[in-house]
Backbone as JSON, one array per atom type, in Angstrom:
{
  "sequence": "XXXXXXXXXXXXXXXXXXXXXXXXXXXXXXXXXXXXXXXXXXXXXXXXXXXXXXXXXXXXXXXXXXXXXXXXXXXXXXXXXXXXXXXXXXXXXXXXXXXXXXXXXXXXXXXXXXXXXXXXXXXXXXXXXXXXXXXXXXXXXXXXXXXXXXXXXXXXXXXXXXXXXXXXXXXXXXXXXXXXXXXXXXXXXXXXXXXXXXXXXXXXXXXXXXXXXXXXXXXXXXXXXXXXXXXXXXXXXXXXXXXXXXXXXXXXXXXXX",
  "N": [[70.72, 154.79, 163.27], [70.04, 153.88, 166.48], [71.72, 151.95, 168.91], [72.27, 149.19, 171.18], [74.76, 149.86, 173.97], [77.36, 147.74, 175.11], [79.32, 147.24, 177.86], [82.55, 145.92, 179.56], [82.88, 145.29, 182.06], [85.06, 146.54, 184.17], [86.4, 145.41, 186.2], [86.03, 142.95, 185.99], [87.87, 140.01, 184.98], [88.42, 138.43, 181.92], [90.07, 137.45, 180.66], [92.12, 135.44, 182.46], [90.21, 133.63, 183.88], [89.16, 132.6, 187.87], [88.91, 129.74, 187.69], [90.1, 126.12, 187.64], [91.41, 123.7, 185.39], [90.15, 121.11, 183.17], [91.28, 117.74, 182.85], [92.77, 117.41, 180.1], [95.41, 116.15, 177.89], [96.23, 118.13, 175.76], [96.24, 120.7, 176.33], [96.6, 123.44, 175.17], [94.84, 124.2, 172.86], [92.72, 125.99, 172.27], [89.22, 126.48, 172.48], [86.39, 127.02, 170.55], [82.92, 126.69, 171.67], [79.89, 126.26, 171.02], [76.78, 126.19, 172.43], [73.26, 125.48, 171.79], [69.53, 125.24, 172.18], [66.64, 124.48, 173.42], [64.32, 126.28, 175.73], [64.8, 126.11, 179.49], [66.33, 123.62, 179.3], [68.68, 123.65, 180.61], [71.15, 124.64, 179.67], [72.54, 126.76, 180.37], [73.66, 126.66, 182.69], [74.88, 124.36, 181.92], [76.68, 124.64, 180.34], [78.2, 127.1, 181.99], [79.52, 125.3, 183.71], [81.27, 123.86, 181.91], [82.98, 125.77, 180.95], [84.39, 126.65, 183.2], [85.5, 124.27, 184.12], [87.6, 124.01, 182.24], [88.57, 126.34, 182.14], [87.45, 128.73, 181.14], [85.77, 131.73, 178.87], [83.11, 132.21, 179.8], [80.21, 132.9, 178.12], [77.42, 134.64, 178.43], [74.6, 134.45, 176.54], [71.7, 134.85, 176.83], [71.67, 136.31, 179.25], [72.65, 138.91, 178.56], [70.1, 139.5, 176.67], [68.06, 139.02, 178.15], [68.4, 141.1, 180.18], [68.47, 143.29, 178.47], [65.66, 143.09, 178.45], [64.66, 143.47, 180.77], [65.32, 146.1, 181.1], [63.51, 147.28, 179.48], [60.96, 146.45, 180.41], [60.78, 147.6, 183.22], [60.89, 150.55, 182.37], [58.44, 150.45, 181.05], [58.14, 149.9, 178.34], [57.79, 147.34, 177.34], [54.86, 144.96, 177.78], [52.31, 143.19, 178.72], [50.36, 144.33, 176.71], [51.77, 145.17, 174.61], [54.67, 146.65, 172.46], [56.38, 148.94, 172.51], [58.44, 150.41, 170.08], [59.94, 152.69, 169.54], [59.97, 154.22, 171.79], [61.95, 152.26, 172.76], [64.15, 151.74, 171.23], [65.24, 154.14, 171.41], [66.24, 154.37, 173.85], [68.49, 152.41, 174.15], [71.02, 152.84, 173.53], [71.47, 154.22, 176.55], [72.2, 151.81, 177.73], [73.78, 149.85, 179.73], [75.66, 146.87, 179.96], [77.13, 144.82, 182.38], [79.98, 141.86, 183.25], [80.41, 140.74, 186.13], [82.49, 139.19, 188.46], [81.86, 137.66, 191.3], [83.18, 136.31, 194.15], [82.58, 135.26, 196.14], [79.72, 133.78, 195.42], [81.57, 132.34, 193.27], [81.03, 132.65, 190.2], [80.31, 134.53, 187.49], [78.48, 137.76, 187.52], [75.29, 139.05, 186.48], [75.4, 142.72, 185.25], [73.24, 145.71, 185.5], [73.81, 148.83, 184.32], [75.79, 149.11, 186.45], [74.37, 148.07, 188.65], [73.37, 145.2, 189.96], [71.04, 142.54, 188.62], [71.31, 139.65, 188.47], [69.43, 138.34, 189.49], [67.17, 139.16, 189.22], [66.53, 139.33, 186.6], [65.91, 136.36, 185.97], [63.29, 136.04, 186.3], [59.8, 135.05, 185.97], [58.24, 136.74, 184.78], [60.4, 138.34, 183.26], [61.12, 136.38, 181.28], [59.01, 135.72, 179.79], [58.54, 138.2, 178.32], [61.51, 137.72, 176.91], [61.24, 137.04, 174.46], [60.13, 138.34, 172.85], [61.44, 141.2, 172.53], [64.38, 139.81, 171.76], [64.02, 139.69, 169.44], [64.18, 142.08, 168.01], [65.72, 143.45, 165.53], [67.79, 145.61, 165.63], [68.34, 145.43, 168.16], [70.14, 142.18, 168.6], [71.77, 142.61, 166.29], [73.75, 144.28, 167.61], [74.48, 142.28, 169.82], [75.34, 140.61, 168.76], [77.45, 141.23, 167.15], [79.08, 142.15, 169.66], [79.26, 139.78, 170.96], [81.16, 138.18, 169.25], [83.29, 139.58, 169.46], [84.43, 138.8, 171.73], [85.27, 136.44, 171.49], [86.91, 136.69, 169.74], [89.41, 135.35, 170.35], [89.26, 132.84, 171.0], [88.55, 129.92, 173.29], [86.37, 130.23, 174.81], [82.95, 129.57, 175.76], [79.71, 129.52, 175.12], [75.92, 130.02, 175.32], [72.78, 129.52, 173.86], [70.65, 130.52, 171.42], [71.02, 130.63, 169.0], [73.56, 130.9, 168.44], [75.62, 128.44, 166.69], [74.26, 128.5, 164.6], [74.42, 131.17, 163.69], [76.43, 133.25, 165.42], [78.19, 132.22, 165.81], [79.66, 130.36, 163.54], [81.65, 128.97, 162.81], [82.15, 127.59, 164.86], [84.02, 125.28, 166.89], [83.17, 123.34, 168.35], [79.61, 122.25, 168.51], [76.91, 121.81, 170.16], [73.06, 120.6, 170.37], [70.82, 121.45, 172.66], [68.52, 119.69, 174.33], [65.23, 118.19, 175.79], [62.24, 117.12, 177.62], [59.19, 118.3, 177.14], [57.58, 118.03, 179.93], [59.67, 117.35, 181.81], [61.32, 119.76, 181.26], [59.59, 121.94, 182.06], [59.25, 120.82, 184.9], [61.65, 121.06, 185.75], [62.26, 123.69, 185.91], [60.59, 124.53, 187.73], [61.04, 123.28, 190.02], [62.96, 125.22, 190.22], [61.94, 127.99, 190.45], [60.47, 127.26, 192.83], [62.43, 126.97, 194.74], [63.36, 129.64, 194.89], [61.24, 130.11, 196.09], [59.14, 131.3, 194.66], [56.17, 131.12, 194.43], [54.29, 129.48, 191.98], [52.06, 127.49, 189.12], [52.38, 124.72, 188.1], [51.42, 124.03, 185.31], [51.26, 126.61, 184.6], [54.0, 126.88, 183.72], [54.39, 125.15, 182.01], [52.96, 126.18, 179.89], [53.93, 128.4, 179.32], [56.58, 127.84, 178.25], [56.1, 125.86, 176.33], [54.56, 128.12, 174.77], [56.86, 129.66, 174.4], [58.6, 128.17, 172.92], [58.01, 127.92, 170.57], [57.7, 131.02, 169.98], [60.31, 131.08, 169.62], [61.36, 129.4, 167.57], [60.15, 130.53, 165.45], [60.75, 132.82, 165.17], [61.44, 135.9, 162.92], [63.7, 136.58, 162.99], [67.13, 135.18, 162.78], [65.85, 132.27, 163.64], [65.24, 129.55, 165.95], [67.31, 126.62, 165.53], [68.5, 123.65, 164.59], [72.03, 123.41, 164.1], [73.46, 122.06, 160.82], [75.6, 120.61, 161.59], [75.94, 120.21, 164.48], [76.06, 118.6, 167.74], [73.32, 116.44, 168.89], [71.78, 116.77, 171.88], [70.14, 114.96, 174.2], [68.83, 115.58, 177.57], [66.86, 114.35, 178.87], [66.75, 112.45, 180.8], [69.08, 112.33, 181.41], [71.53, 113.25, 184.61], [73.65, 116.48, 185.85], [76.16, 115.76, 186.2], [76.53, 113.16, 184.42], [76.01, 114.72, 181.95], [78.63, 115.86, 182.01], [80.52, 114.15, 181.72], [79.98, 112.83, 179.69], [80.2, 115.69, 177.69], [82.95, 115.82, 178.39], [84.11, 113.79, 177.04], [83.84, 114.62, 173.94], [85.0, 116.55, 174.11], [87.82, 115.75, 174.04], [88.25, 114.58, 171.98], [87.97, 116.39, 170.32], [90.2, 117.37, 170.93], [91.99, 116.22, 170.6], [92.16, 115.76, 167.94], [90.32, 113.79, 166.54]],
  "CA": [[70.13, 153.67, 164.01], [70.15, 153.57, 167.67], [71.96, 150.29, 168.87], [72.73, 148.77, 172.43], [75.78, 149.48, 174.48], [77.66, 146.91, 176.15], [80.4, 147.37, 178.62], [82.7, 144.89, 179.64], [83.25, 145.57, 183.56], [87.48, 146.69, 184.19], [86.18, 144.72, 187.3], [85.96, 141.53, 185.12], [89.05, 139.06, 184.26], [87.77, 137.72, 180.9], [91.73, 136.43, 179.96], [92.13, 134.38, 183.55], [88.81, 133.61, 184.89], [89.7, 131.7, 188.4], [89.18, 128.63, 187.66], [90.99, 125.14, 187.36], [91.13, 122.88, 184.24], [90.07, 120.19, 182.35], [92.77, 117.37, 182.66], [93.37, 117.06, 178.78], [96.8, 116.78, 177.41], [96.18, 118.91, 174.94], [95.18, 122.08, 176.99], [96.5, 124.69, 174.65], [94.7, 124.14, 171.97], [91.83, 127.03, 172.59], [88.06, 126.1, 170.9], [84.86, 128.14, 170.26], [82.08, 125.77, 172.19], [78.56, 126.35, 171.3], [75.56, 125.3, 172.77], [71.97, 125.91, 171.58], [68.85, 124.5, 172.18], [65.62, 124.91, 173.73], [64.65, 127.28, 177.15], [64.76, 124.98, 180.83], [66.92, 122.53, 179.12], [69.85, 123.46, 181.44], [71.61, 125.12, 179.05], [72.98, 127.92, 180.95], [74.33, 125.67, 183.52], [75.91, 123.09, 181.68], [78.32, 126.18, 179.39], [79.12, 127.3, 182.91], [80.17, 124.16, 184.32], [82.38, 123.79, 181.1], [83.55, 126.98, 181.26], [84.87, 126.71, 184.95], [86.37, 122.89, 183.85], [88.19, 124.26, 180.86], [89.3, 127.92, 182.24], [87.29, 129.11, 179.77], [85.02, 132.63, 179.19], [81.43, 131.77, 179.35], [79.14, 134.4, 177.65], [75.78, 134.68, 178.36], [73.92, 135.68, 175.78], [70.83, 134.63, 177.37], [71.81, 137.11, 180.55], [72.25, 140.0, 177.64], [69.02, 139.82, 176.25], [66.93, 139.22, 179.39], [69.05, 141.97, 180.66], [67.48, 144.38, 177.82], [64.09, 143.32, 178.33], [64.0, 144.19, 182.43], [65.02, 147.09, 181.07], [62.39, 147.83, 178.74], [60.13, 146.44, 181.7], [61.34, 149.38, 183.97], [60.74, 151.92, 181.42], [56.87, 149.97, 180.34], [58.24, 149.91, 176.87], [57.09, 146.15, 177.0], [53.92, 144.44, 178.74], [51.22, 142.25, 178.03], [49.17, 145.36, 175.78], [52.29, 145.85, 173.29], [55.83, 146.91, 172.48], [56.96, 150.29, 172.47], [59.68, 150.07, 169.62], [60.22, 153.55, 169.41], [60.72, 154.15, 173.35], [63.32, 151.15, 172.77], [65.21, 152.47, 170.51], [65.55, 156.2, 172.07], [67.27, 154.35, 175.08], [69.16, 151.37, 173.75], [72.18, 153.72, 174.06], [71.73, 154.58, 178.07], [71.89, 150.39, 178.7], [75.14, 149.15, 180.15], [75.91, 145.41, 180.85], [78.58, 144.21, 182.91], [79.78, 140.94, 183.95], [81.57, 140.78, 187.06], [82.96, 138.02, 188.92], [81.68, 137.22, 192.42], [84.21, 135.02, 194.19], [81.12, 134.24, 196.92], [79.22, 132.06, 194.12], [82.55, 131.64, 192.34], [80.72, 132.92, 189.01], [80.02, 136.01, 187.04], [76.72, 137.86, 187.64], [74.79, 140.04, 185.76], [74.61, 144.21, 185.96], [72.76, 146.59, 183.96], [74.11, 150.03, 184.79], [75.85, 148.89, 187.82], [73.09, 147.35, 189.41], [73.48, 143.44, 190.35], [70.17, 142.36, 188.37], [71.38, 138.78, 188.32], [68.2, 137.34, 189.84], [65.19, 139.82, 188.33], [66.06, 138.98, 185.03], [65.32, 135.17, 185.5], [61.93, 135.64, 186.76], [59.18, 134.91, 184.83], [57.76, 138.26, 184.09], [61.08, 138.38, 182.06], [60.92, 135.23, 180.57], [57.46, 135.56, 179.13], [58.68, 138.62, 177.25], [62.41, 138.08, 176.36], [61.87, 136.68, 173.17], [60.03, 139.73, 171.67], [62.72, 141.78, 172.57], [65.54, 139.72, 171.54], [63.76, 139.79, 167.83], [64.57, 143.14, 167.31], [67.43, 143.42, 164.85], [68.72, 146.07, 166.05], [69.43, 144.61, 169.43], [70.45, 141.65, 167.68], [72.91, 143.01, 165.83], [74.78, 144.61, 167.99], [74.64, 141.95, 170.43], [76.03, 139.6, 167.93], [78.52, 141.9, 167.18], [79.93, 141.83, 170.11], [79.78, 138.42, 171.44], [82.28, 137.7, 168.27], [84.47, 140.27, 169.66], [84.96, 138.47, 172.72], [85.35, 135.26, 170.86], [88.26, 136.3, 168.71], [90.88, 134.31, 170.61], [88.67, 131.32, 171.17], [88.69, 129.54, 174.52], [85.08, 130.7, 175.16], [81.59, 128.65, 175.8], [78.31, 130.3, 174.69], [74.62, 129.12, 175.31], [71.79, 130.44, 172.96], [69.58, 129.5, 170.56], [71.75, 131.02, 167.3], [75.38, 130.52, 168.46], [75.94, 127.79, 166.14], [74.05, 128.6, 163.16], [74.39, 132.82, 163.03], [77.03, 133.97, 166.09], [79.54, 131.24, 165.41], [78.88, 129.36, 162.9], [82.74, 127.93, 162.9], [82.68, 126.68, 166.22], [84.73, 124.07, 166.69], [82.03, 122.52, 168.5], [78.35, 122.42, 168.4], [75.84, 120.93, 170.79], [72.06, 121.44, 170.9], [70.22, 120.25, 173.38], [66.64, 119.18, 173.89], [64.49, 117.99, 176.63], [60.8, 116.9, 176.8], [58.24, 119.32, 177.5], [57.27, 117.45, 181.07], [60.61, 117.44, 181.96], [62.15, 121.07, 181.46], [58.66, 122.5, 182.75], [59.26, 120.01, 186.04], [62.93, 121.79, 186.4], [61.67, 125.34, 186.01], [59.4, 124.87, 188.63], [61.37, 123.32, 191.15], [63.92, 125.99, 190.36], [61.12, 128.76, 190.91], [60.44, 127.08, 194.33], [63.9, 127.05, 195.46], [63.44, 130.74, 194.86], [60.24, 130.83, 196.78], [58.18, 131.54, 193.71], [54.9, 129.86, 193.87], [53.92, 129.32, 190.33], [50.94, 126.56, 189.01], [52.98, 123.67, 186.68], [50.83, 123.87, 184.15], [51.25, 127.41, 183.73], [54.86, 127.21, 183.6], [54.08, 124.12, 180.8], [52.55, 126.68, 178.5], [55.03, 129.63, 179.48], [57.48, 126.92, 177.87], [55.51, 126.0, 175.1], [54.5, 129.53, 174.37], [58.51, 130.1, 174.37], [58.88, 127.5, 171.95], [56.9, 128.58, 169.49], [58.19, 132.16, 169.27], [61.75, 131.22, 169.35], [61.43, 128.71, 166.36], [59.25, 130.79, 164.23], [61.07, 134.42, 164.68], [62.16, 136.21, 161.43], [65.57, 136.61, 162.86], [67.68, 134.03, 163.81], [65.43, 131.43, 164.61], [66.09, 128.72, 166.85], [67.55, 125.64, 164.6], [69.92, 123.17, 165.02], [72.6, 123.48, 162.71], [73.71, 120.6, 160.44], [76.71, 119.77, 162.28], [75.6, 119.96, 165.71], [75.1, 117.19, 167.84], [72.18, 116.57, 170.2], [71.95, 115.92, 173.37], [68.65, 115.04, 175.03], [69.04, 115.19, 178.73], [65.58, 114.23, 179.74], [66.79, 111.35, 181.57], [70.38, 112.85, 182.41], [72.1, 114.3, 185.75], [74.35, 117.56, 185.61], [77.34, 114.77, 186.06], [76.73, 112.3, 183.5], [76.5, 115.25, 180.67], [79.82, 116.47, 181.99], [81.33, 113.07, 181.1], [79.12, 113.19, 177.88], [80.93, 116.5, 177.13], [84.2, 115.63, 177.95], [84.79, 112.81, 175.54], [83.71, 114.88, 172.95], [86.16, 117.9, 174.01], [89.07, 115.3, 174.12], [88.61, 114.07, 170.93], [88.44, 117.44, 169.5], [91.6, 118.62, 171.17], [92.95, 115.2, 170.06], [92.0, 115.77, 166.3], [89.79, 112.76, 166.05]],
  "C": [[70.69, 153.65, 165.42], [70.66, 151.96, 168.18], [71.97, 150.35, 170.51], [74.17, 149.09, 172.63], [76.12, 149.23, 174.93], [79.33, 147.4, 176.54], [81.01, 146.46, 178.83], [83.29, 145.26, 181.02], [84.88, 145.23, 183.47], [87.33, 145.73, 185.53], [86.47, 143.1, 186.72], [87.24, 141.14, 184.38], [88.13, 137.61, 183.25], [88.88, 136.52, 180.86], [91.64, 135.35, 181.37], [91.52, 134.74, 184.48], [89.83, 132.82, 186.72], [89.45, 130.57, 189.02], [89.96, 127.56, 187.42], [90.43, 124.44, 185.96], [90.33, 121.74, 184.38], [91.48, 119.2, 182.42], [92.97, 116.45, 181.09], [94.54, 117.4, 178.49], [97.04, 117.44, 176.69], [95.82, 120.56, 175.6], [95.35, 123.17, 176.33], [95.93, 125.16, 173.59], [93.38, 124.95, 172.11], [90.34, 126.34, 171.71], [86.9, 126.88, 171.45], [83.95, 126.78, 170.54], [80.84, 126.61, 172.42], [77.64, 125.68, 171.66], [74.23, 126.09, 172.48], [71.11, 124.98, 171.7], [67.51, 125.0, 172.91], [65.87, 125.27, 175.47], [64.4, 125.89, 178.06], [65.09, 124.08, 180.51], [68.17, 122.57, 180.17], [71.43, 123.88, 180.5], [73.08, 126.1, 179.34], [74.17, 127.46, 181.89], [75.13, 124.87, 183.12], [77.07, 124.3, 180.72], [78.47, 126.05, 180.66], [79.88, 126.12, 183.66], [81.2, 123.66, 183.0], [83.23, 124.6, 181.11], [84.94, 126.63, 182.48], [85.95, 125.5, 185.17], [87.7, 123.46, 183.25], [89.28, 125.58, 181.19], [89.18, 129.07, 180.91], [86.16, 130.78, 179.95], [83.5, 132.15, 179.15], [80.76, 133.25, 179.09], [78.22, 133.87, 177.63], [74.98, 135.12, 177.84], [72.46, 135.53, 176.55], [70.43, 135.84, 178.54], [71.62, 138.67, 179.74], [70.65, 140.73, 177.43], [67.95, 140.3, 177.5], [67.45, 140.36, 180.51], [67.98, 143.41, 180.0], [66.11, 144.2, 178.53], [63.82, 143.49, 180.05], [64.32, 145.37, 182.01], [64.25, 148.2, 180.61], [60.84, 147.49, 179.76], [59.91, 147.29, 182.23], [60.69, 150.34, 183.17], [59.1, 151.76, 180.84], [57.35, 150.29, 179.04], [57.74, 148.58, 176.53], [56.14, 146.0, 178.25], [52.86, 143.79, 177.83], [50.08, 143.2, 176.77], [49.98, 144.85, 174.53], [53.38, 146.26, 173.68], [56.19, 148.06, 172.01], [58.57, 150.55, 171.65], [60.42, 151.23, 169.25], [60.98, 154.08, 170.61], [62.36, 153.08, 173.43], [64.54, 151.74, 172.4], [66.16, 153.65, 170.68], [66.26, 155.55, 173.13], [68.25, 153.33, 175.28], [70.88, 151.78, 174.14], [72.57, 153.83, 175.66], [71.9, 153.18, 178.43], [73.75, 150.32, 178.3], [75.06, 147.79, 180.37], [77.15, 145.42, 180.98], [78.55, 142.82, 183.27], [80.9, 140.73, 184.9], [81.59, 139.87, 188.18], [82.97, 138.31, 190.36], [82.44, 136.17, 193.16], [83.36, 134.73, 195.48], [80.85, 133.06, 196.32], [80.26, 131.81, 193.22], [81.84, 131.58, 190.79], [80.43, 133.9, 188.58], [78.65, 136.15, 187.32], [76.4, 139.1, 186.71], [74.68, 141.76, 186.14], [74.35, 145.19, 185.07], [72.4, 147.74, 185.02], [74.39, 149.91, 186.4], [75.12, 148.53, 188.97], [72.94, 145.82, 189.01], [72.06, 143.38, 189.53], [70.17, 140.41, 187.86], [70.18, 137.92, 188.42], [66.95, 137.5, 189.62], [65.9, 139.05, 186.96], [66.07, 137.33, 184.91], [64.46, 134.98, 185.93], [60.93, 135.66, 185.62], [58.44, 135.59, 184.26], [59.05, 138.67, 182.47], [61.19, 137.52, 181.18], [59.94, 135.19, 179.52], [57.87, 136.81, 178.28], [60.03, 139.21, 176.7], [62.51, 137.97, 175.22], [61.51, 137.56, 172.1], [60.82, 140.73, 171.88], [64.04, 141.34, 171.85], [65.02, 139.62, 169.64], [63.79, 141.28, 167.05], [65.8, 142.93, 166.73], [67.98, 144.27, 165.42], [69.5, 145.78, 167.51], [70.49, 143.65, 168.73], [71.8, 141.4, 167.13], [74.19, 143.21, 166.31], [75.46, 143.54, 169.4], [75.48, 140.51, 169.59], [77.67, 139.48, 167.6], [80.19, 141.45, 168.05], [80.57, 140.7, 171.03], [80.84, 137.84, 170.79], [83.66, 138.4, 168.72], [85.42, 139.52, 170.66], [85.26, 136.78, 172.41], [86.7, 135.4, 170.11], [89.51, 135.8, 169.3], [90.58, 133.57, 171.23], [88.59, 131.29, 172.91], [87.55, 130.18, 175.12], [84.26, 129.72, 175.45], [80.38, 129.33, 175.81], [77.0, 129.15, 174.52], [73.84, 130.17, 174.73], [71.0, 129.71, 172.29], [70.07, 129.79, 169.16], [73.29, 130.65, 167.39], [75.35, 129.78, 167.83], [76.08, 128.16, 164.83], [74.28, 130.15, 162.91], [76.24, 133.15, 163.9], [78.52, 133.8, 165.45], [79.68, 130.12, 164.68], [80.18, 128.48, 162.59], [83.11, 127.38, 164.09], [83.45, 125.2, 166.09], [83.93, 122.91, 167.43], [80.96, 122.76, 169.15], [77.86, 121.62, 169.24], [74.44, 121.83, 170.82], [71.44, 120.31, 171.9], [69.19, 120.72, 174.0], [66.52, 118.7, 175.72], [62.9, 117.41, 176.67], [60.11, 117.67, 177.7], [58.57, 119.11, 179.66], [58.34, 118.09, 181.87], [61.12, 118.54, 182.4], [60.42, 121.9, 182.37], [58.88, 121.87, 184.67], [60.97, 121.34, 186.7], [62.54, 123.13, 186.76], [60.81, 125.44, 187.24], [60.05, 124.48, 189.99], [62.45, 124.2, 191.56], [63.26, 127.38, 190.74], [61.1, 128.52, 192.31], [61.23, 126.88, 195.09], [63.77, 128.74, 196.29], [62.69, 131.22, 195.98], [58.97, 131.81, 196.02], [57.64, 130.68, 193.68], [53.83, 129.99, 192.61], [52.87, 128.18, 189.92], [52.21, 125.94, 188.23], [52.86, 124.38, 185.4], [51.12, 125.7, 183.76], [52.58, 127.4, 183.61], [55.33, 126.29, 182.15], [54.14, 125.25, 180.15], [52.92, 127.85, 178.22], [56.22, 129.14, 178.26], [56.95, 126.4, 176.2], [55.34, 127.42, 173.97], [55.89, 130.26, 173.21], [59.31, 129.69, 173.03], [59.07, 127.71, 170.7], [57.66, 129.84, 169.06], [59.59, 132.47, 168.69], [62.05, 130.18, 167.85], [60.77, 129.62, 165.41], [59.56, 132.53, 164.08], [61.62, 134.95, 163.38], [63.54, 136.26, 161.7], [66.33, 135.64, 163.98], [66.89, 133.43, 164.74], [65.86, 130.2, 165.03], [66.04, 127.42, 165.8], [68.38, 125.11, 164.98], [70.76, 123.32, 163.73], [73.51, 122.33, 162.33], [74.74, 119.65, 160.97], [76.61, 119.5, 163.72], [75.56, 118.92, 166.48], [73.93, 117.56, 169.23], [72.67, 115.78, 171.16], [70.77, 116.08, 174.35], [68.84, 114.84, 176.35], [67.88, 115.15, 179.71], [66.3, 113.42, 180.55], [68.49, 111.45, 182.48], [70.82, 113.42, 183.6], [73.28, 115.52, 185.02], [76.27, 116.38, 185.34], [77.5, 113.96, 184.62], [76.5, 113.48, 181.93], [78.26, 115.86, 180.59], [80.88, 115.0, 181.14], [81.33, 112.88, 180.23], [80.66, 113.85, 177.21], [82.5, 116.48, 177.04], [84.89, 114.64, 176.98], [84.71, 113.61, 174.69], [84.77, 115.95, 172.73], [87.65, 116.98, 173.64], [89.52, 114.8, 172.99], [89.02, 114.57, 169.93], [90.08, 117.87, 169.38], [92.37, 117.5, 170.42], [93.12, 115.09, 168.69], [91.67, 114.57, 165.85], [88.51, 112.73, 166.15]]
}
């Protein structure tokens, strides 16, 4: 079986990212912090802004996947006809990811085979077909693999749509979090036009919908909350008021209550 191989850039300080803390008195107490939930909830953003609080690793699995699938882009192994799962497979091997720490934007960026690809793989050509890509098992697998690897001495933060219920299913703590259609379609779009991508709404609505759909109803590891989780709907939230959210809940952990 042909799998994916990931690199972990010698460029990249996983152990001390350089950021500042969290001011909990408890700070040594390390914890596995998942987040899952649905796409243009802000997902991505709110791990790294914990991350960066905490002095913690943020993994992107999100950056992984949509990493593969520009590269099956590149190669036309995927496109709107059909999926080339044979072509996939034969080159799953030649893919590198790195993540290596920009002290410009003061955050890690994406590179597949030494090539910065931080900002193609969140356009919406990739978007529209990361999620049949990331339903291959054999990606999957190995991408599961080794997100656990980099997990085994805690003090991490992971956003996804399985971290809870498949990656890490002992996290020490769970959040999923939600949004309402309107809402995450409204963000996506003014985050497109930041970019200078002019996109219709409505098609970015049913890009989102679309998204929905395939990520709840895949055979592997589909998107669920898992029973311990908690939610967190931030239709009506700022990036601030979930941080405050999140920190009670970290303090209580570290506090053992």
């Amino acid at each position: 079986m042909k799998i994916l191989h990931y690199e972990v850039s010698t460029k990249t300080n996983y152990l001390n990212p350089p950021y500042g803390g969290l001011g909990s008195k408890n700070m040594d107490k390390k914890l596995i912090i998942a987040i899952d939930g649905y796409s243009s909830c802000g997902k991505s953003t709110f791990a790294r802004l914990i991350a960066k609080e905490l002095n913690y690793i943020f993994i992107d699995s999100g950056a992984m996947y949509r990493t593969v699938t520009l590269f099956c882009m590149r190669r036309k192994y995927i496109n709107i006809t059909g999926l080339n799962t044979t072509g996939i497979l034969s080159e799953l091997k030649d893919i590198h990811i790195d993540f290596v720490f920009n002290p410009d934007r003061n955050e890690y960026e994406t590179f597949l085979n030494s090539e910065n690809v931080e900002e193609e793989i969140r356009s919406m050509e990739v978007t529209s077909f990361v999620s049949r890509i990331s339903q291959m098992p054999e990606v999957r697998a190995r991408m599961v693999e080794l997100q656990r690897q980099i997990g085994v001495s805690k003090g991490i933060v992971m956003d996804g749509r399985d971290i809870g219920t498949v990656v890490f299913p002992n996290a020490d703590i769970k959040i999923f979090m939600t949004a309402s259609i309107d809402i995450r379609a409204k963000r996506r779009h003014i985050e497109l036009k930041s970019r200078g991508v002019n996109i219709d709404f409505e098609e970015i609505k049913r890009t989102i919908i679309a998204r929905d759909i395939a990520d709840e109803n895949r055979d592997i590891s589909p998107l669920r909350r898992a029973d311990d989780a908690i939610i967190l709907d931030n239709s009506r939230m700022t990036v601030d008021e979930q941080m405050v959210w999140i920190k009670e809940i970290i303090d209580k952990k570290r506090n053992g209550s």
